[in-house]
N, CA, C and O atoms as a Tinker XYZ file with bonds, in Angstrom:
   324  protein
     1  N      0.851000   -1.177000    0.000000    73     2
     2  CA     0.000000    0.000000    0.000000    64     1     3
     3  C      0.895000    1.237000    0.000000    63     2     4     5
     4  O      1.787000    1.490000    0.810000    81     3
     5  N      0.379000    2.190000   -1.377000    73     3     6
     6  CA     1.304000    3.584000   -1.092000    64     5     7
     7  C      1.563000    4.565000   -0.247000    63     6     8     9
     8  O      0.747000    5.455000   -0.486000    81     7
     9  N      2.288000    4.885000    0.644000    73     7    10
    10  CA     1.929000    6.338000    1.674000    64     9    11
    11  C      2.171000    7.836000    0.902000    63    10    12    13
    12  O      3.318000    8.263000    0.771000    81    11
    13  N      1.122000    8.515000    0.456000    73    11    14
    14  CA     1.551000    9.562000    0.413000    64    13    15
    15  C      1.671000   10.868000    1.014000    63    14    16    17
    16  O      0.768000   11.002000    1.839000    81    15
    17  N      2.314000   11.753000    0.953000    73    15    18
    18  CA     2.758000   12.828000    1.700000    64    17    19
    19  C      2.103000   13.975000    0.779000    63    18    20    21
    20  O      2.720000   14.477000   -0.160000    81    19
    21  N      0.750000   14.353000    1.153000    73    19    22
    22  CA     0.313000   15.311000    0.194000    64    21    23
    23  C      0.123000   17.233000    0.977000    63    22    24    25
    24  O     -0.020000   17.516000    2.166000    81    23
    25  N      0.180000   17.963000    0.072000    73    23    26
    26  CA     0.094000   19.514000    0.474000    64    25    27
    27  C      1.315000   19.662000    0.523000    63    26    28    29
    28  O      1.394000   20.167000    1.643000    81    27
    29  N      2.517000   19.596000    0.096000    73    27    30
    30  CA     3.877000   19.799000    0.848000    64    29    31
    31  C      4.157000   21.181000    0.120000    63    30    32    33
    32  O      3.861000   21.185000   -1.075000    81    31
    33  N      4.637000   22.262000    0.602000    73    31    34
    34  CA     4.864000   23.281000    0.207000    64    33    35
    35  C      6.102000   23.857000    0.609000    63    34    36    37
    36  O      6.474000   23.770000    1.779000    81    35
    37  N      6.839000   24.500000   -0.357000    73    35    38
    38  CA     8.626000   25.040000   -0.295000    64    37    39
    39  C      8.809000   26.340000   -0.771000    63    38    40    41
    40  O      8.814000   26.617000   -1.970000    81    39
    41  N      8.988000   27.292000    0.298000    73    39    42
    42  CA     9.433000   28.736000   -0.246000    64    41    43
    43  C     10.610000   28.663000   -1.262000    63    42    44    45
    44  O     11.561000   27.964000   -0.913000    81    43
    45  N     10.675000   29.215000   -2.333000    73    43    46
    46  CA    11.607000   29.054000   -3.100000    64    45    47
    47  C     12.317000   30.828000   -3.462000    63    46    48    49
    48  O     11.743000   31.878000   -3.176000    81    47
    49  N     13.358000   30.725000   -3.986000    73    47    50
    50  CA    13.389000   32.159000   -4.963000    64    49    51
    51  C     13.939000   32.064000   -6.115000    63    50    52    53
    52  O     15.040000   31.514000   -6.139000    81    51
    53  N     13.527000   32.416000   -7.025000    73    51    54
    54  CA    13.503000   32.444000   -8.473000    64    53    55
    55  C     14.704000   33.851000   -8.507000    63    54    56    57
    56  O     14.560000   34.888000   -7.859000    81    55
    57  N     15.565000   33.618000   -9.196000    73    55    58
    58  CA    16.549000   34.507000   -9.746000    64    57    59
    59  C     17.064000   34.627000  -11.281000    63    58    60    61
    60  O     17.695000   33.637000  -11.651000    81    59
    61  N     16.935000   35.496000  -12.087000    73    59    62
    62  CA    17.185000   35.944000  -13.927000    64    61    63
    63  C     17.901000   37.082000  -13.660000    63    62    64    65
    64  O     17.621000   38.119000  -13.060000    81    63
    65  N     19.066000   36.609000  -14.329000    73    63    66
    66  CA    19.806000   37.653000  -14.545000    64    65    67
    67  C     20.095000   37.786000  -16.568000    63    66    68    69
    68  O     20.596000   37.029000  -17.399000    81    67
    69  N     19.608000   38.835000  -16.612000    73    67    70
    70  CA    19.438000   39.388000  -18.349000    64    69    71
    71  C     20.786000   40.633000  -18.295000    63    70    72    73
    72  O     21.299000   41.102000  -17.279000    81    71
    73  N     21.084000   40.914000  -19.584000    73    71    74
    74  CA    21.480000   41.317000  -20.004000    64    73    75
    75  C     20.850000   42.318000  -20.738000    63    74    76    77
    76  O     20.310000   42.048000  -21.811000    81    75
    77  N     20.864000   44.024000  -20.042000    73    75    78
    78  CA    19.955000   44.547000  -21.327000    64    77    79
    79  C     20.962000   44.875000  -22.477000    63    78    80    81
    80  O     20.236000   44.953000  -23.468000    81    79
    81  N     21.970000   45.057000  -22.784000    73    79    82
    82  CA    22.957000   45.324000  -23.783000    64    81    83
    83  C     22.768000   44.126000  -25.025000    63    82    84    85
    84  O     22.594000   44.288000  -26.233000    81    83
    85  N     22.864000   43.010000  -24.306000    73    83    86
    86  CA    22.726000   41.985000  -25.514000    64    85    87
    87  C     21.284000   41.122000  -25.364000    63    86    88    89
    88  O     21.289000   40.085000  -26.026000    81    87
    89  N     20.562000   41.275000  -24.918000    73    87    90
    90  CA    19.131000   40.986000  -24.533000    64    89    91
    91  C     19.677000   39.711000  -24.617000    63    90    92    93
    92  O     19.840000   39.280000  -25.759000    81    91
    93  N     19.983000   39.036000  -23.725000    73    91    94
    94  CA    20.621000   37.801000  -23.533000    64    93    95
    95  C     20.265000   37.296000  -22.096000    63    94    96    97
    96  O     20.843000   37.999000  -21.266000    81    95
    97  N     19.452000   36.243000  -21.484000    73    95    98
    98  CA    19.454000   35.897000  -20.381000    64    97    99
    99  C     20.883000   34.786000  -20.057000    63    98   100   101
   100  O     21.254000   33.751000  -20.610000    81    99
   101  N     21.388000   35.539000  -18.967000    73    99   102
   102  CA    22.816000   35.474000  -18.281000    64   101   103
   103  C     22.742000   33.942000  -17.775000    63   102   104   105
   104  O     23.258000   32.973000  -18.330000    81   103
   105  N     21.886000   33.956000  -16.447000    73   103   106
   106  CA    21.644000   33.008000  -15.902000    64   105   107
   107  C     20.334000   32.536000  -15.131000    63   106   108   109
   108  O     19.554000   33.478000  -15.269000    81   107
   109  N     19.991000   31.989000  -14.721000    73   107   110
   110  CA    18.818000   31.655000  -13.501000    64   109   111
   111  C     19.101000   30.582000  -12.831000    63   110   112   113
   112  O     19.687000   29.591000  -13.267000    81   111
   113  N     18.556000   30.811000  -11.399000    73   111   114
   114  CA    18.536000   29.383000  -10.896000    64   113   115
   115  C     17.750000   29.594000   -9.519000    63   114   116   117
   116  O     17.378000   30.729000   -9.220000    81   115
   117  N     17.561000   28.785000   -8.897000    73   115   118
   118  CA    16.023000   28.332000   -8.307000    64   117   119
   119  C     17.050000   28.340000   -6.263000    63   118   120   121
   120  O     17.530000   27.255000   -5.935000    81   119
   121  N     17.152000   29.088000   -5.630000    73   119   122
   122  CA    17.556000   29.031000   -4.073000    64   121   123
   123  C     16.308000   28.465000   -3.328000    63   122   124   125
   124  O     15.161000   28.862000   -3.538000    81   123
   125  N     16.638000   27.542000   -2.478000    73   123   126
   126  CA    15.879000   27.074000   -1.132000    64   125   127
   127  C     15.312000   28.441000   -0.236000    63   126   128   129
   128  O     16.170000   29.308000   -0.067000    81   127
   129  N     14.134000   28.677000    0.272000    73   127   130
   130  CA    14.295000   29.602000    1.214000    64   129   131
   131  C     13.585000   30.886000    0.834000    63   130   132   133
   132  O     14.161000   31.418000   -0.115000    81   131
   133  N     12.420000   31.631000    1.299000    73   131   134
   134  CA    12.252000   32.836000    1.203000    64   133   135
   135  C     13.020000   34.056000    0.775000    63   134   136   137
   136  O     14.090000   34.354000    1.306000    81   135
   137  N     12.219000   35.075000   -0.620000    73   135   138
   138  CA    13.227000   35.735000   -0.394000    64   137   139
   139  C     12.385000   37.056000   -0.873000    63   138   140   141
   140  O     11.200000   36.724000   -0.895000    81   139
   141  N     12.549000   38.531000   -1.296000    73   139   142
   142  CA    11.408000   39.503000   -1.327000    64   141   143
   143  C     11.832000   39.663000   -2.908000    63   142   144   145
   144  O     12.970000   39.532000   -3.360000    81   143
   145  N     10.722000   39.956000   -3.583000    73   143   146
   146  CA    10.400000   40.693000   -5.023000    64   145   147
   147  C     11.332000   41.730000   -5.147000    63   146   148   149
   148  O     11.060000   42.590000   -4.309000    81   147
   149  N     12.603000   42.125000   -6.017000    73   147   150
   150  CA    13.302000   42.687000   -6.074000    64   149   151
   151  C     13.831000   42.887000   -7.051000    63   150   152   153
   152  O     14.026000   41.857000   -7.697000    81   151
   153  N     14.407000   44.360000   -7.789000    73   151   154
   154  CA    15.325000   44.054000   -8.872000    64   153   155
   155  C     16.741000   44.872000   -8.628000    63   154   156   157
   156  O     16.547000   45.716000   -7.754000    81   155
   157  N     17.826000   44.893000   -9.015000    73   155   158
   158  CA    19.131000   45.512000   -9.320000    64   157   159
   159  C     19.696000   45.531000  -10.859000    63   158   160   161
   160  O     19.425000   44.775000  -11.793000    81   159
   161  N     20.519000   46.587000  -10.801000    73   159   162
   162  CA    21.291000   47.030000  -12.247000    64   161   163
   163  C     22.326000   46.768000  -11.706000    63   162   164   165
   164  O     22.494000   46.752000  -10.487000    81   163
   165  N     23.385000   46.463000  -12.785000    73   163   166
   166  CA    24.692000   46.365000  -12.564000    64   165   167
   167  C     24.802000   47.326000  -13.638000    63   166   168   169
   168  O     24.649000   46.891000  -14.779000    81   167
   169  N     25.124000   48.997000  -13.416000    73   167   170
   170  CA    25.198000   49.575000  -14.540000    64   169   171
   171  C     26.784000   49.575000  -15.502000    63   170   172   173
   172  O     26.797000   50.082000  -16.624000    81   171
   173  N     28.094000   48.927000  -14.873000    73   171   174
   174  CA    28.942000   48.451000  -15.608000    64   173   175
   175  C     29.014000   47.289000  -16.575000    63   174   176   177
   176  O     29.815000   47.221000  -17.507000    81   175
   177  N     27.924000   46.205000  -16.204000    73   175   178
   178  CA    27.844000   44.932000  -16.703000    64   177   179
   179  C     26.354000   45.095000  -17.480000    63   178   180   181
   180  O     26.008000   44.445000  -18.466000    81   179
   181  N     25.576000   46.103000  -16.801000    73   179   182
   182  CA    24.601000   46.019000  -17.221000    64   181   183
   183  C     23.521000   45.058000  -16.993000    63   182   184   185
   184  O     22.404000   45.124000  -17.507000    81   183
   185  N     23.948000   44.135000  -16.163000    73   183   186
   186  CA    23.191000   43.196000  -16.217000    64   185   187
   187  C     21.729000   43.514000  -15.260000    63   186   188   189
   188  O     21.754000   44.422000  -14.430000    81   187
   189  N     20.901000   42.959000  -15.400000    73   187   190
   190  CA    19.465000   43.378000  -14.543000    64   189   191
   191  C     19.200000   42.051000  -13.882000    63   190   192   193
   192  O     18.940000   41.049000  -14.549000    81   191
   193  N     19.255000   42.048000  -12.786000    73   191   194
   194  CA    18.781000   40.379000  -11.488000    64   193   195
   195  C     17.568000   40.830000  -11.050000    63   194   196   197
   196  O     17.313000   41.827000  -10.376000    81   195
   197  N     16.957000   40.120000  -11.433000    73   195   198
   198  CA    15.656000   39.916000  -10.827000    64   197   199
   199  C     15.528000   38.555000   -9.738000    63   198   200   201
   200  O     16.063000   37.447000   -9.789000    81   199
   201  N     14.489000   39.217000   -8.654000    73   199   202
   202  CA    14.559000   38.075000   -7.527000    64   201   203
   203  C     12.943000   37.656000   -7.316000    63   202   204   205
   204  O     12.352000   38.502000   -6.645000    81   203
   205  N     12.368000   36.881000   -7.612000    73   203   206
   206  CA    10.849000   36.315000   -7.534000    64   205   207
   207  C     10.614000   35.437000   -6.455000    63   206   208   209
   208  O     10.923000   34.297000   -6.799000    81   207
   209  N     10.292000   35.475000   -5.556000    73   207   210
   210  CA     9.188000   35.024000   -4.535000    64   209   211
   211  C      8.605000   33.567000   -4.933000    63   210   212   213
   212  O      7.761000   33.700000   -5.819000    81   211
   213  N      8.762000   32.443000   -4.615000    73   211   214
   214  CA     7.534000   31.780000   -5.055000    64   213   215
   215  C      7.543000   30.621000   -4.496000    63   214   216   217
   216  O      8.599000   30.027000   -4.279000    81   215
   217  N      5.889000   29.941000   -4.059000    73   215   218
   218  CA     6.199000   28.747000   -3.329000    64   217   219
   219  C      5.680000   27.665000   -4.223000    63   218   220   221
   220  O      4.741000   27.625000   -5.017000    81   219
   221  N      6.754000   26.641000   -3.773000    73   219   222
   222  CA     6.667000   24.998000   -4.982000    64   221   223
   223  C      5.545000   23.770000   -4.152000    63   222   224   225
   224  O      6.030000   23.085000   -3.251000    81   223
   225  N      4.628000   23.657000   -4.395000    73   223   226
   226  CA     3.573000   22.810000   -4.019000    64   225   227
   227  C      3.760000   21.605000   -4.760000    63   226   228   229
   228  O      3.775000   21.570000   -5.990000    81   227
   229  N      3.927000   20.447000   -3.882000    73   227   230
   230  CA     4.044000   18.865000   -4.729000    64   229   231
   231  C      3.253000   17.945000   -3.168000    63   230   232   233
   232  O      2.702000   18.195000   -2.096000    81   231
   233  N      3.752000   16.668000   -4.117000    73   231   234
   234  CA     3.346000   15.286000   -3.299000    64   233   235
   235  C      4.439000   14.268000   -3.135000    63   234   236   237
   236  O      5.063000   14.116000   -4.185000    81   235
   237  N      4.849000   13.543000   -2.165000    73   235   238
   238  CA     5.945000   12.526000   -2.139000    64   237   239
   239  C      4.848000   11.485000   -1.774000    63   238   240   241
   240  O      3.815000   11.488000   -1.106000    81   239
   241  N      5.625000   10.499000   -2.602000    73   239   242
   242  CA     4.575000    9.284000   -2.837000    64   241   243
   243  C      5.706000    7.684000   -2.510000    63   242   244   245
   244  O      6.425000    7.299000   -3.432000    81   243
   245  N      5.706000    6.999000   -1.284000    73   243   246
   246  CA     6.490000    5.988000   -0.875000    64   245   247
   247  C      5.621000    4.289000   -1.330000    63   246   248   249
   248  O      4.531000    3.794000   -1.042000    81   247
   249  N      6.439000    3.984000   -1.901000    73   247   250
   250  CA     5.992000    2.614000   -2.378000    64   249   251
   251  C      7.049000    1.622000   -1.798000    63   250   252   253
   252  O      8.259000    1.842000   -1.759000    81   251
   253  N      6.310000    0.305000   -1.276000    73   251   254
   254  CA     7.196000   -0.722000   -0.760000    64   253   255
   255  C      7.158000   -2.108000   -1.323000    63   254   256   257
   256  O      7.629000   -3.152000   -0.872000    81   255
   257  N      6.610000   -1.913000   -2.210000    73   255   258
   258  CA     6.995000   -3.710000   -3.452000    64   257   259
   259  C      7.812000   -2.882000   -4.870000    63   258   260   261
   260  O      6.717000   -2.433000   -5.210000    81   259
   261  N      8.676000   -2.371000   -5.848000    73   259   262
   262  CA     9.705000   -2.573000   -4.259000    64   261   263
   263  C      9.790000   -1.149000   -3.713000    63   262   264   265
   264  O      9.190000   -0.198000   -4.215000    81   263
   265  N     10.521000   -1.086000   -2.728000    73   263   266
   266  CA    10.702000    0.318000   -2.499000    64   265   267
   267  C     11.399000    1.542000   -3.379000    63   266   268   269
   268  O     12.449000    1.563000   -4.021000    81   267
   269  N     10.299000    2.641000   -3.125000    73   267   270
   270  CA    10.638000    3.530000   -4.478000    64   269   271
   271  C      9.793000    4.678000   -3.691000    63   270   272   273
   272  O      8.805000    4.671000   -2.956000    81   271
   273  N     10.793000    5.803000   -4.281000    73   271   274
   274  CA     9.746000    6.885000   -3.622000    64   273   275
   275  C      9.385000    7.811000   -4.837000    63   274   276   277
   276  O      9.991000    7.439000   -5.842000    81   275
   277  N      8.792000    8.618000   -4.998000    73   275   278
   278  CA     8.520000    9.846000   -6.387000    64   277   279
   279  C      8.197000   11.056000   -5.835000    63   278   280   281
   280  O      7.527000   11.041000   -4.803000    81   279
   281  N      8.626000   12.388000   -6.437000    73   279   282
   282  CA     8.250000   13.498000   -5.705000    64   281   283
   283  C      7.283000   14.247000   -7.168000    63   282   284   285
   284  O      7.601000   13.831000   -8.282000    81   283
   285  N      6.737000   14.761000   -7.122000    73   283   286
   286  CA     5.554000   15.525000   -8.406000    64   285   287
   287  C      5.177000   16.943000   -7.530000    63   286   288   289
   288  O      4.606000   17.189000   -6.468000    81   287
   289  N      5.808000   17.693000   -8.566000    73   287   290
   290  CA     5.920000   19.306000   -7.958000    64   289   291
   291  C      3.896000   19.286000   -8.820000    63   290   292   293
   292  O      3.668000   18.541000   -9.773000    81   291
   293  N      3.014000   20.008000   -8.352000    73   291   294
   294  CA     1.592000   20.097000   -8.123000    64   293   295
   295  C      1.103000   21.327000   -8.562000    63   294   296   297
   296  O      0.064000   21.463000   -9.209000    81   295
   297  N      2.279000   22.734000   -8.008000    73   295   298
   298  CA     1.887000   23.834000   -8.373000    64   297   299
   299  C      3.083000   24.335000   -7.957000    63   298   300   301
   300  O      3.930000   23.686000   -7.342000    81   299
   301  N      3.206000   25.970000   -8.422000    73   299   302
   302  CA     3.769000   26.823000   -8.421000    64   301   303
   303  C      3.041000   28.266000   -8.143000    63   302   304   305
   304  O      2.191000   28.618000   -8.960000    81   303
   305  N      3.291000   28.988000   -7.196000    73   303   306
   306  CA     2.422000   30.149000   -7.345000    64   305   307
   307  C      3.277000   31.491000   -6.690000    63   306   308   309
   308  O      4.381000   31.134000   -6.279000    81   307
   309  N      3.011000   32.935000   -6.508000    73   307   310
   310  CA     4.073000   33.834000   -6.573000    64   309   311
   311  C      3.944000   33.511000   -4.604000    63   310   312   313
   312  O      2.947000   33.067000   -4.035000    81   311
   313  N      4.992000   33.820000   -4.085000    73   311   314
   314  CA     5.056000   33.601000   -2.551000    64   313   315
   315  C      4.780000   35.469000   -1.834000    63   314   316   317
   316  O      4.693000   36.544000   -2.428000    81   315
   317  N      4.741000   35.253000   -0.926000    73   315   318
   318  CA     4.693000   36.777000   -0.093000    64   317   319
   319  C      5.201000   36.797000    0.721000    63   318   320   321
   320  O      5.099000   36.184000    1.783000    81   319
   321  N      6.039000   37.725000    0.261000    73   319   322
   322  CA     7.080000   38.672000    1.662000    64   321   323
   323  C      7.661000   40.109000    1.481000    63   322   324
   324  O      8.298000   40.637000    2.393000    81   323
């Protein structure tokens, strides 16, 4: 019989860093942890970081013939702080 672990919810922060000179997105990547709606210029590099708020809603799902677990992110939505 499966156990699942449902409602699980994870403050996340979303970070893009663009380039307005070469309209080029630099980088992104996804931090653990609360963080506030924000932007900065790097007016030598130019670059523009944006910081997004947002919490990751899934389910962990444990199976024991054989044992196996699965995680399924559920939703995404903007977080508040």
């Amino acid at each position: 019989m499966p156990c699942i672990l449902e409602n699980l919810t994870q403050p996340v922060c979303l970070t893009l860093i663009y380039n307005l000179s070469s309209r080029i997105l630099v980088d992104s990547f996804i931090d653990c942890g609360a963080c506030k709606l924000e932007t900065e210029l790097d007016p030598v590099s130019r670059n523009l970081t944006i910081r997004v708020p947002l919490i990751v809603e899934g389910e962990v799902t444990f199976t024991d013939n054989p044992f196996v677990s699965g995680c399924v992110t559920t939703g995404v939505r903007l977080g508040t702080r």
